[in-house]
N, CA, C and O atoms as a GROMACS GRO file, in nm:
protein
  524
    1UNK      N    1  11.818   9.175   7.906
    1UNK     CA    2  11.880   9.142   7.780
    1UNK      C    3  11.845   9.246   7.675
    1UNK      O    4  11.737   9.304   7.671
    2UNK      N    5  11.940   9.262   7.597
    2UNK     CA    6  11.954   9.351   7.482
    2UNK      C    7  11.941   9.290   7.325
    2UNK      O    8  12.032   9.215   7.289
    3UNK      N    9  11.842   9.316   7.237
    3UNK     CA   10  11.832   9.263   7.122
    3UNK      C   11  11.923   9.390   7.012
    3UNK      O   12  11.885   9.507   7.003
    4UNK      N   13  12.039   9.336   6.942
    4UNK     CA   14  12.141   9.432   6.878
    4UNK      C   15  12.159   9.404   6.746
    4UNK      O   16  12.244   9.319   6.721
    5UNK      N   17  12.093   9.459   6.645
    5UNK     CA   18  12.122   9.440   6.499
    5UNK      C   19  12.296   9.409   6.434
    5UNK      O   20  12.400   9.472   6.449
    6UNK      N   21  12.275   9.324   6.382
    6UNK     CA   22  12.408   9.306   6.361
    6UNK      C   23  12.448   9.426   6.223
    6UNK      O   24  12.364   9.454   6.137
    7UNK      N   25  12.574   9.478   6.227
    7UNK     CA   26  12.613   9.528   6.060
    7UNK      C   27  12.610   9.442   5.992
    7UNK      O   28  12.674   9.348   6.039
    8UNK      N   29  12.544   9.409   5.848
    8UNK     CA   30  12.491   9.364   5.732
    8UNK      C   31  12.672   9.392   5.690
    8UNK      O   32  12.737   9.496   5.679
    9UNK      N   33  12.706   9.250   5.674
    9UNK     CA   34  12.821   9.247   5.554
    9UNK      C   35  12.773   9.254   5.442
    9UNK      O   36  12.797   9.352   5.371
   10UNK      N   37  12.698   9.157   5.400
   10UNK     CA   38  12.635   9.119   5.256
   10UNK      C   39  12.502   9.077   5.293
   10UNK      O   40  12.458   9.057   5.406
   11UNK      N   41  12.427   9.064   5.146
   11UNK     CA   42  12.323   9.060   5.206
   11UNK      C   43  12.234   8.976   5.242
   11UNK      O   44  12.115   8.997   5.263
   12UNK      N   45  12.291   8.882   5.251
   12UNK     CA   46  12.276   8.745   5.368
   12UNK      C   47  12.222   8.726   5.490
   12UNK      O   48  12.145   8.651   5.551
   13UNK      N   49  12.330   8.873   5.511
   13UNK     CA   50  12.321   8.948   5.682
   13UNK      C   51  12.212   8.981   5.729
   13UNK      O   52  12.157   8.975   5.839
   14UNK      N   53  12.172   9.040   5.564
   14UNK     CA   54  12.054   9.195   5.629
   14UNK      C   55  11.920   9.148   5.736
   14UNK      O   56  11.839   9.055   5.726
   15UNK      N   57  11.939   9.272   5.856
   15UNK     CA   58  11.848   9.201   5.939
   15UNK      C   59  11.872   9.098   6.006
   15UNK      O   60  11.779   9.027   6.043
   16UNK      N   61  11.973   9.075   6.029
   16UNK     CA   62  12.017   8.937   6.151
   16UNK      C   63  12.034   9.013   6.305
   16UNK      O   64  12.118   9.103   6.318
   17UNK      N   65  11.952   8.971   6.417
   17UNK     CA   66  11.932   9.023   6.539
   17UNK      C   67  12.052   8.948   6.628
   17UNK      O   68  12.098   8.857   6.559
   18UNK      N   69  12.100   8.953   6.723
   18UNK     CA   70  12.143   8.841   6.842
   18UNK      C   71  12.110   8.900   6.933
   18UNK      O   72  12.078   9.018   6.920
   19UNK      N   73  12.106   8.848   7.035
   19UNK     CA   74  12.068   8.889   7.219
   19UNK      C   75  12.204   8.920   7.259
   19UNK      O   76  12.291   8.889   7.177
   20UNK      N   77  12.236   8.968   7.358
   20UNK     CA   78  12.308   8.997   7.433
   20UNK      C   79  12.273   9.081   7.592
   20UNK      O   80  12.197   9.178   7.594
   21UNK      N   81  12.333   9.033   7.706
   21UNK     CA   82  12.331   9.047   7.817
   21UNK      C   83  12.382   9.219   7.782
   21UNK      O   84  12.419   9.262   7.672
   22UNK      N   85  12.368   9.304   7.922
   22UNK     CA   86  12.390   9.400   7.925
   22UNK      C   87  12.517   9.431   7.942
   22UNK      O   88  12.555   9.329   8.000
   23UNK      N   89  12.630   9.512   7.930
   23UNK     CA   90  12.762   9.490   7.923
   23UNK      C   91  12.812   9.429   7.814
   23UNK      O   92  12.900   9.486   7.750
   24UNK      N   93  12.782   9.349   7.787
   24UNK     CA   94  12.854   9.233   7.668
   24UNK      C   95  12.879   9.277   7.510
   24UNK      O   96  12.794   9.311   7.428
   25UNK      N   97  13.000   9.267   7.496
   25UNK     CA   98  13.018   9.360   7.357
   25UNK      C   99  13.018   9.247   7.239
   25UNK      O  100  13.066   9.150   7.297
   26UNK      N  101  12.996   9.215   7.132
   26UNK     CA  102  13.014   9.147   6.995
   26UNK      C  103  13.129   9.104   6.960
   26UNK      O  104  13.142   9.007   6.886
   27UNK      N  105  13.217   9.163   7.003
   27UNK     CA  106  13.326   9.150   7.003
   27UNK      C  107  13.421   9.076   7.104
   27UNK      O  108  13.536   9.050   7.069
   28UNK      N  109  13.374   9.040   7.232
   28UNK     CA  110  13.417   9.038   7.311
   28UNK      C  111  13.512   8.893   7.324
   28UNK      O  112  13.450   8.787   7.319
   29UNK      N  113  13.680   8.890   7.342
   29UNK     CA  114  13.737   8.782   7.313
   29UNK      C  115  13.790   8.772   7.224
   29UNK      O  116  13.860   8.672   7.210
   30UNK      N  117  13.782   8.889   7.100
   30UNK     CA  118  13.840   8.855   6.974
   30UNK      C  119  13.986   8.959   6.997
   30UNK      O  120  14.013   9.066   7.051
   31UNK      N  121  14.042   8.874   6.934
   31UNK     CA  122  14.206   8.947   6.943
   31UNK      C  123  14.216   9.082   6.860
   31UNK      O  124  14.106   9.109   6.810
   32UNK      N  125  14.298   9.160   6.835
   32UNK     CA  126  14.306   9.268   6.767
   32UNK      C  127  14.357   9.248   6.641
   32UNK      O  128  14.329   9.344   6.570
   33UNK      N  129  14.410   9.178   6.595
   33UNK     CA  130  14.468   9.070   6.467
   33UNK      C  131  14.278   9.051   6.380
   33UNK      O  132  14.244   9.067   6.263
   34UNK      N  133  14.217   9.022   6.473
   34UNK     CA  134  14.066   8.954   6.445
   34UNK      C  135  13.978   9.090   6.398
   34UNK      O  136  13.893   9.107   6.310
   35UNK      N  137  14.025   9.157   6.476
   35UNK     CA  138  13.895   9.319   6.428
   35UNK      C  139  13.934   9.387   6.324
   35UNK      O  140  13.856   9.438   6.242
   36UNK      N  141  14.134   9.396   6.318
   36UNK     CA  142  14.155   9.439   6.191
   36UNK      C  143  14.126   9.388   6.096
   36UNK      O  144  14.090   9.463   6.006
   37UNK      N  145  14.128   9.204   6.059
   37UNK     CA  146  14.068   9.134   5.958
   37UNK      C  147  13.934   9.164   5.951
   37UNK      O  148  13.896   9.200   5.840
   38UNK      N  149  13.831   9.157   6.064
   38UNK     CA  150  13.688   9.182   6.038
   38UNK      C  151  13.660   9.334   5.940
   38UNK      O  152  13.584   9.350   5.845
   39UNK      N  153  13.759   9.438   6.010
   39UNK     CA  154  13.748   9.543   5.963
   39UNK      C  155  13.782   9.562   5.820
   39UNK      O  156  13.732   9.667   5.779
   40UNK      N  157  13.849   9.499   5.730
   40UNK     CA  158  13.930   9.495   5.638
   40UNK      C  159  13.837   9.438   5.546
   40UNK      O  160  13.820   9.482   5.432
   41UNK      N  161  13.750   9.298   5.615
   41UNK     CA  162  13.679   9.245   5.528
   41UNK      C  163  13.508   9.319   5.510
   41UNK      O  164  13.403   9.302   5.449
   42UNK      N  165  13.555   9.383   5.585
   42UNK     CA  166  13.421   9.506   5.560
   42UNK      C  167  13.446   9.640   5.463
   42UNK      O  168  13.374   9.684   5.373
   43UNK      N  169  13.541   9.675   5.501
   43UNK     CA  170  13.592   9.787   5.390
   43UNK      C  171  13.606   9.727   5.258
   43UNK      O  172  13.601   9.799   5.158
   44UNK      N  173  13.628   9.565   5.247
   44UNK     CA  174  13.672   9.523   5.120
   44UNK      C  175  13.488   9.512   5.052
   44UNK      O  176  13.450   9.548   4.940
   45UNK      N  177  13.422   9.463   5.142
   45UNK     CA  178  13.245   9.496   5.066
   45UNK      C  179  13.241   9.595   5.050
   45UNK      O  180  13.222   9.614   4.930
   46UNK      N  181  13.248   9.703   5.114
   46UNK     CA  182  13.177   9.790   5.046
   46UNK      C  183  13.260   9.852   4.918
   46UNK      O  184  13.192   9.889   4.822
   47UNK      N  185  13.401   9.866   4.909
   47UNK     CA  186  13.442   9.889   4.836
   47UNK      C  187  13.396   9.845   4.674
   47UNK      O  188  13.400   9.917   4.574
   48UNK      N  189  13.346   9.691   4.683
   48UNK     CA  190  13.291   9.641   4.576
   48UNK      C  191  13.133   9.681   4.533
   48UNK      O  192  13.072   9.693   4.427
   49UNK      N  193  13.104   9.693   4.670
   49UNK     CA  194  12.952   9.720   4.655
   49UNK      C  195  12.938   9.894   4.571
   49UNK      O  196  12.856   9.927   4.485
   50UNK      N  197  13.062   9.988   4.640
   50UNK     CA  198  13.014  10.120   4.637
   50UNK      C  199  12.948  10.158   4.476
   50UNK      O  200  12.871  10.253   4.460
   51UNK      N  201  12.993  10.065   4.359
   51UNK     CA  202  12.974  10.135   4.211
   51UNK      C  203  12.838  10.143   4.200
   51UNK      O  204  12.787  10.224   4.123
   52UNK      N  205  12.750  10.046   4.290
   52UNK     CA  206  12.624  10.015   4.282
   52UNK      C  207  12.538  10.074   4.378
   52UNK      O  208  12.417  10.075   4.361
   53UNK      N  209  12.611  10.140   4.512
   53UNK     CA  210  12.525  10.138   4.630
   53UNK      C  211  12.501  10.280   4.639
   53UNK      O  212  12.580  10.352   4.580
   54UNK      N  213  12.387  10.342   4.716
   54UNK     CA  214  12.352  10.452   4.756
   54UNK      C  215  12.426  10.500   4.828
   54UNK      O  216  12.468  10.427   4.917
   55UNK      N  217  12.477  10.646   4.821
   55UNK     CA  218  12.536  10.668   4.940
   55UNK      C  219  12.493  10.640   5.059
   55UNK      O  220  12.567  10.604   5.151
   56UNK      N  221  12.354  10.658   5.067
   56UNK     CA  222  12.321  10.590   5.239
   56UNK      C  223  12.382  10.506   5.287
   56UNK      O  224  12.446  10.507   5.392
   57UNK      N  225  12.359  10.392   5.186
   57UNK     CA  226  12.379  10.273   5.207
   57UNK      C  227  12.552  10.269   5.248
   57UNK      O  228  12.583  10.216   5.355
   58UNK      N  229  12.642  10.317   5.172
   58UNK     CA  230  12.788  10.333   5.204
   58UNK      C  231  12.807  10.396   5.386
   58UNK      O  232  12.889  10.360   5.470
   59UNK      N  233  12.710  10.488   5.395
   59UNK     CA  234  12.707  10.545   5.521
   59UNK      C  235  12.698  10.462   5.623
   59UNK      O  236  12.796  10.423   5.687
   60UNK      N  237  12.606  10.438   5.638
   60UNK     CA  238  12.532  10.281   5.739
   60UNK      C  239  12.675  10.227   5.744
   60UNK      O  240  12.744  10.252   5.843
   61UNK      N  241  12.731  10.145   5.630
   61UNK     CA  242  12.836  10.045   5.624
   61UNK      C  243  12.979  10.151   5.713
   61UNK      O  244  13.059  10.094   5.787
   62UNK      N  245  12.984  10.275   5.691
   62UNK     CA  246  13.107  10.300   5.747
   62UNK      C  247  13.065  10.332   5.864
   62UNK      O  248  13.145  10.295   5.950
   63UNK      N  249  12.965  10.390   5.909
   63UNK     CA  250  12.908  10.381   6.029
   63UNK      C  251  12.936  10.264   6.139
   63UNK      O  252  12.966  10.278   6.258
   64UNK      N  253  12.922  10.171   6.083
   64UNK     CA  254  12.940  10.049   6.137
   64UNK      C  255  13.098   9.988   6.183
   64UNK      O  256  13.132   9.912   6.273
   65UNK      N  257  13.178  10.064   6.068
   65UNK     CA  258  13.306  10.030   6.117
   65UNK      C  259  13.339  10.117   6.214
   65UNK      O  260  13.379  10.083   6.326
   66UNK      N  261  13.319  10.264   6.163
   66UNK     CA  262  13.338  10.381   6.302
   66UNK      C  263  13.305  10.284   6.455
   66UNK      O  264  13.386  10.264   6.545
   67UNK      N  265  13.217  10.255   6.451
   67UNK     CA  266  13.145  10.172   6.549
   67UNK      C  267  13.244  10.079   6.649
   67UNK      O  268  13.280  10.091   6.766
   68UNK      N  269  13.268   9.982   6.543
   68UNK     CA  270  13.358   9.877   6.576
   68UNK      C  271  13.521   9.928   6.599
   68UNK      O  272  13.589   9.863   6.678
   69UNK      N  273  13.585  10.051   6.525
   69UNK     CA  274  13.685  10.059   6.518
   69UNK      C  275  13.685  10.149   6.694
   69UNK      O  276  13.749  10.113   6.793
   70UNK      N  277  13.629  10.219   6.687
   70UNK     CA  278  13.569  10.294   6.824
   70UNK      C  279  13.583  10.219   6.933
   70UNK      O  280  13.677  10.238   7.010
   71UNK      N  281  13.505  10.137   6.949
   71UNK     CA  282  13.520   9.998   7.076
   71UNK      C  283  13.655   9.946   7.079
   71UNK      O  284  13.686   9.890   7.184
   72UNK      N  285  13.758   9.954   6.971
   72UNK     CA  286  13.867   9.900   7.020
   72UNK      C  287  13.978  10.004   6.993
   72UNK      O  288  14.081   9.955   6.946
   73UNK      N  289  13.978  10.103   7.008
   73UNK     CA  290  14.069  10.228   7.037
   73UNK      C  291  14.171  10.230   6.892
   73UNK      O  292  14.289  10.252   6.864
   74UNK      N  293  14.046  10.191   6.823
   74UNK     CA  294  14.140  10.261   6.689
   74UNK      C  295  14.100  10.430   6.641
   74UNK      O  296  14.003  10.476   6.580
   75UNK      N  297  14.195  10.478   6.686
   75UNK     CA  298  14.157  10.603   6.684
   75UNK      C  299  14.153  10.699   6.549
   75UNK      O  300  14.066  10.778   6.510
   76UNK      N  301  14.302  10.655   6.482
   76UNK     CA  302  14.281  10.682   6.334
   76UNK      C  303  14.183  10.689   6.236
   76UNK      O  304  14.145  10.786   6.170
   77UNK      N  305  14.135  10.538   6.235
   77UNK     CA  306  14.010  10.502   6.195
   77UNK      C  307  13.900  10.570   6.181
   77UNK      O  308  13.835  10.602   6.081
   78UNK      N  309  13.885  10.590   6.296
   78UNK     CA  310  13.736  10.676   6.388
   78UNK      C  311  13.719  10.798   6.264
   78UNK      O  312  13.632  10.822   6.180
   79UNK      N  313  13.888  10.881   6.312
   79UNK     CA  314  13.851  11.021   6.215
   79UNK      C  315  13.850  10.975   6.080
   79UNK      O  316  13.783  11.039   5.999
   80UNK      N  317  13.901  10.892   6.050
   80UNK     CA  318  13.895  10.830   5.845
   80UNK      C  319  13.748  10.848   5.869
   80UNK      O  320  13.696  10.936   5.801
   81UNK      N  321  13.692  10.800   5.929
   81UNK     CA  322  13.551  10.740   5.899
   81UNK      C  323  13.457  10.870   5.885
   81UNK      O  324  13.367  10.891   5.803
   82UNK      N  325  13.507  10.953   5.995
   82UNK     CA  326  13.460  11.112   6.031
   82UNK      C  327  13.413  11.136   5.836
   82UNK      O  328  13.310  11.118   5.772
   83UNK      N  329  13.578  11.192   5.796
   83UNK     CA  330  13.585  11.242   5.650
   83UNK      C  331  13.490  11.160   5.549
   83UNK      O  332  13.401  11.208   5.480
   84UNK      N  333  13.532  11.020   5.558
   84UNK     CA  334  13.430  10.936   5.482
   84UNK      C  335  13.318  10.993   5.442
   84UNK      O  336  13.285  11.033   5.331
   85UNK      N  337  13.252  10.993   5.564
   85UNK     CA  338  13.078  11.028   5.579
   85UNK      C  339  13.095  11.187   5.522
   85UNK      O  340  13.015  11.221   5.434
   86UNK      N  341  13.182  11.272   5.562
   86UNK     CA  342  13.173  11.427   5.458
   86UNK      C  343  13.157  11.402   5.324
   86UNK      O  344  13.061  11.437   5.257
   87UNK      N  345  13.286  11.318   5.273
   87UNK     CA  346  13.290  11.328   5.124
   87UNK      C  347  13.128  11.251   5.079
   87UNK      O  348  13.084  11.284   4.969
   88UNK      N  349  13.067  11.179   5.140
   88UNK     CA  350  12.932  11.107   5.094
   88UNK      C  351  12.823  11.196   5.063
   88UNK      O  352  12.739  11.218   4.975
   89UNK      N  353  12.878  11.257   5.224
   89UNK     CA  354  12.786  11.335   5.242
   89UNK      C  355  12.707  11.513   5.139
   89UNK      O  356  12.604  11.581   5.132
   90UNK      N  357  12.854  11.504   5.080
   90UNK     CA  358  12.887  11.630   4.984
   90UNK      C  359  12.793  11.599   4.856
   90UNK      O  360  12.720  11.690   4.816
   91UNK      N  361  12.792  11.462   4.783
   91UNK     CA  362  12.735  11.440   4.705
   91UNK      C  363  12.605  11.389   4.653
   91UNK      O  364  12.566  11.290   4.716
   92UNK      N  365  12.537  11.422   4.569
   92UNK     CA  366  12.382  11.337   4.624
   92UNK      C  367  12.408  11.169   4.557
   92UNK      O  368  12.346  11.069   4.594
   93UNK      N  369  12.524  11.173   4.441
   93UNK     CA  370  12.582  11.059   4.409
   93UNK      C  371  12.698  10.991   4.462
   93UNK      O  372  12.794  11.068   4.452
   94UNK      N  373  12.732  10.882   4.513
   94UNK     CA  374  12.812  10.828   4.585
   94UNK      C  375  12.988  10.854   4.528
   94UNK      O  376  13.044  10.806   4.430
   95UNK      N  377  13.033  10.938   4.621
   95UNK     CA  378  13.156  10.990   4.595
   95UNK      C  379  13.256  10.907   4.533
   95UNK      O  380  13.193  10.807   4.568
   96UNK      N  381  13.366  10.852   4.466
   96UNK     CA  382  13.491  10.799   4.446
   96UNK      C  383  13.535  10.733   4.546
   96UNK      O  384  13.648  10.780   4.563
   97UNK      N  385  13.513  10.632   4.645
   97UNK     CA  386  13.529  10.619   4.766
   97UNK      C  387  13.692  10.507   4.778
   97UNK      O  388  13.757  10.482   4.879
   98UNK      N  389  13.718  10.461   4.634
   98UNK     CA  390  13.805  10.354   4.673
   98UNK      C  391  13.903  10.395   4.752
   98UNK      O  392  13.955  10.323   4.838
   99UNK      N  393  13.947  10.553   4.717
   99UNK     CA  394  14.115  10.599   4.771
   99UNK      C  395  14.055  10.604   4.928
   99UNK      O  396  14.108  10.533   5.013
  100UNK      N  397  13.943  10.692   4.962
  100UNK     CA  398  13.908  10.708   5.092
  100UNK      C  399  13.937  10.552   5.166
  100UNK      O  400  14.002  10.526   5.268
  101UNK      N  401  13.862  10.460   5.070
  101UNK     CA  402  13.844  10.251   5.214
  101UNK      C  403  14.014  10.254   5.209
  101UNK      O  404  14.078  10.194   5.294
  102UNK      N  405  14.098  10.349   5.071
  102UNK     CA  406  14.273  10.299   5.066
  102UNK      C  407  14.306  10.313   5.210
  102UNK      O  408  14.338  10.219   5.284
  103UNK      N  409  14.289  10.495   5.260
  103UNK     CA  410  14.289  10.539   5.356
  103UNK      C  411  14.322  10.523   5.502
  103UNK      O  412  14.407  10.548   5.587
  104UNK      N  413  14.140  10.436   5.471
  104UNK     CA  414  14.104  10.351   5.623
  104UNK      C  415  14.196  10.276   5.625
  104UNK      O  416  14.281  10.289   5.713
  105UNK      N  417  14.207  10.175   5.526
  105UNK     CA  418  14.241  10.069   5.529
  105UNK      C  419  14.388  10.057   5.582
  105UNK      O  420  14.438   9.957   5.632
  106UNK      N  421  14.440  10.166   5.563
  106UNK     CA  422  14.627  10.247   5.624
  106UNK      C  423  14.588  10.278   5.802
  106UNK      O  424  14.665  10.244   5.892
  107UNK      N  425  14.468  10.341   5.824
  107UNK     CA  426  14.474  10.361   5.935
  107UNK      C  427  14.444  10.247   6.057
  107UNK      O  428  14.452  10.247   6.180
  108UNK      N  429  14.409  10.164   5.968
  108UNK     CA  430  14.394  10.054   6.068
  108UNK      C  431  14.451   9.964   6.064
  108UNK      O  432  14.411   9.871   6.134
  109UNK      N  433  14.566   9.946   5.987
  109UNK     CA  434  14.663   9.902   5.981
  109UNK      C  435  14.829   9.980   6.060
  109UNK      O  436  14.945   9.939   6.066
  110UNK      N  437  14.771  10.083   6.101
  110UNK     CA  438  14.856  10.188   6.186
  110UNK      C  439  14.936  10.108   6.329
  110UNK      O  440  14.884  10.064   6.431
  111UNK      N  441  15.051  10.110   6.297
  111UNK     CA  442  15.100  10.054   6.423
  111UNK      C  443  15.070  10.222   6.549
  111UNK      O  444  15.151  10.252   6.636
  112UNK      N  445  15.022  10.251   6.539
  112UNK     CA  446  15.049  10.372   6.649
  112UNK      C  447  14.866  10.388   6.636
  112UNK      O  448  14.797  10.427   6.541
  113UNK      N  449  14.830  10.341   6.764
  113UNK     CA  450  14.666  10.439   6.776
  113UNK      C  451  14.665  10.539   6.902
  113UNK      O  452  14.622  10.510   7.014
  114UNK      N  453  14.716  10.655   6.866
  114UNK     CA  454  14.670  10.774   6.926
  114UNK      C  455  14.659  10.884   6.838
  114UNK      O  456  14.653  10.894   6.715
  115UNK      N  457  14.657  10.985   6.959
  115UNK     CA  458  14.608  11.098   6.911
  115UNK      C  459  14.678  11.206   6.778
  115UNK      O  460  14.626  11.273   6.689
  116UNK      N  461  14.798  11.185   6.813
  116UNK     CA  462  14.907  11.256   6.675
  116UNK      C  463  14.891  11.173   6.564
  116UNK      O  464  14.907  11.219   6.452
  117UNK      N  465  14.850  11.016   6.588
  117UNK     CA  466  14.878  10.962   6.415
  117UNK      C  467  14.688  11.017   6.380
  117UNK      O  468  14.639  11.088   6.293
  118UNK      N  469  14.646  10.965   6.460
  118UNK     CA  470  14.460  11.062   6.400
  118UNK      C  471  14.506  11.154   6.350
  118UNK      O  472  14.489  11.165   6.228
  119UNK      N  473  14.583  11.259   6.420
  119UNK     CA  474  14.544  11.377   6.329
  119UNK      C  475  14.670  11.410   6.191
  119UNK      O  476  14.658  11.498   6.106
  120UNK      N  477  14.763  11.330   6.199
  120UNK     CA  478  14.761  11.323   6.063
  120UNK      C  479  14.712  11.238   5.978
  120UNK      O  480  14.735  11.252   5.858
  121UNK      N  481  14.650  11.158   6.016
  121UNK     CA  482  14.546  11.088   5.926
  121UNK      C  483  14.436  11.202   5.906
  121UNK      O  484  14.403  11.214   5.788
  122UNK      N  485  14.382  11.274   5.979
  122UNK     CA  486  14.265  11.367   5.926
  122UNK      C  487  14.363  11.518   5.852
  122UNK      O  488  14.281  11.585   5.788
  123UNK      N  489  14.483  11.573   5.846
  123UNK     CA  490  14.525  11.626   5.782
  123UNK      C  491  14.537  11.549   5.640
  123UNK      O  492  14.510  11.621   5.545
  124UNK      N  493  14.561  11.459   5.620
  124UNK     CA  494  14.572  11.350   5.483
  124UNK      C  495  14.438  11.371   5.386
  124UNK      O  496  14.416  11.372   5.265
  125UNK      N  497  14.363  11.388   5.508
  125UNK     CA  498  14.212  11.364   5.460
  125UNK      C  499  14.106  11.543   5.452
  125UNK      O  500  13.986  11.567   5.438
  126UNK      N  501  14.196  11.608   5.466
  126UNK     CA  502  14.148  11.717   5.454
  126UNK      C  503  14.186  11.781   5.373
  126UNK      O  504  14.113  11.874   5.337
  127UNK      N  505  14.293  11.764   5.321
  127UNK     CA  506  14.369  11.732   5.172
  127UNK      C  507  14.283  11.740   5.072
  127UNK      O  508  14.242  11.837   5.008
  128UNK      N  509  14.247  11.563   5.064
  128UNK     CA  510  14.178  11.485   5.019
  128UNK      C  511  14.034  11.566   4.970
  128UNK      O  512  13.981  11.579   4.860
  129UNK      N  513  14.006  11.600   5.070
  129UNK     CA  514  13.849  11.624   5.075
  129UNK      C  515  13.811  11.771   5.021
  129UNK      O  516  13.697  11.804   4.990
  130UNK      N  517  13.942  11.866   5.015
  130UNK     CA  518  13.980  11.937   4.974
  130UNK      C  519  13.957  11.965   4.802
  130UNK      O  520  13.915  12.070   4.753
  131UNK      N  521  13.995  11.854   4.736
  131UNK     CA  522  14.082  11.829   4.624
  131UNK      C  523  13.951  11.793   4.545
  131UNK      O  524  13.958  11.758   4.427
   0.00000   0.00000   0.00000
């Protein structure tokens, strides 16, 4: 058995462990309707949180969706999340992030997850990151 920190929505969360068998994903059973809402309602914290939060702290949180969006072949996502962590990463103060969660929040809402809509989602965002 595997002990797996859960991502901290709020901070309720912080530090909540569960077990899990080897193989067994967190996810496992939930429809894709279910991860985009989970996902959505995670981008929507931090979005509120970001005026207040460290960039670390924003990091961790998109980290976490990379994570989750990853396990279920949202591929768009993945690279949003890529740029995310640049633009954070650029600043020692937590970047403008709302347009970036706008972003995500388009790419995972993407009826198409492959490889051509990623990369114009990371042309969008290179733009962006650009600017």
């Amino acid at each position: 058995m595997e002990t797996v920190p859960l991502p901290a929505i709020g901070a309720g969360m912080r530090g909540m462990t569960i077990t899990m068998e080897p193989g067994e994903s967190l996810h496992a059973g939930i429809s894709s309707t279910e991860i985009r809402d989970q996902l959505w309602a995670r981008i929507a914290a931090l979005d509120v949180s970001a005026p207040y939060a460290r960039a670390a702290e924003l990091i961790d949180g998109v980290e976490a969706i990379r994570r989750i969006a990853h396990r279920h072949g949202l591929v768009p996502a993945v690279t949003v999340t890529h740029f995310i962590d640049r633009a954070l990463m650029r600043q020692g103060e937590p970047a403008p992030v709302h347009g970036w969660f706008a972003i995500l929040s388009d790419a995972i809402a993407s009826e198409r997850q492959d490889w051509q809509t990623a990369n114009a989602f990371a042309e969008a965002c290179s733009v962006r990151l650009a600017s």
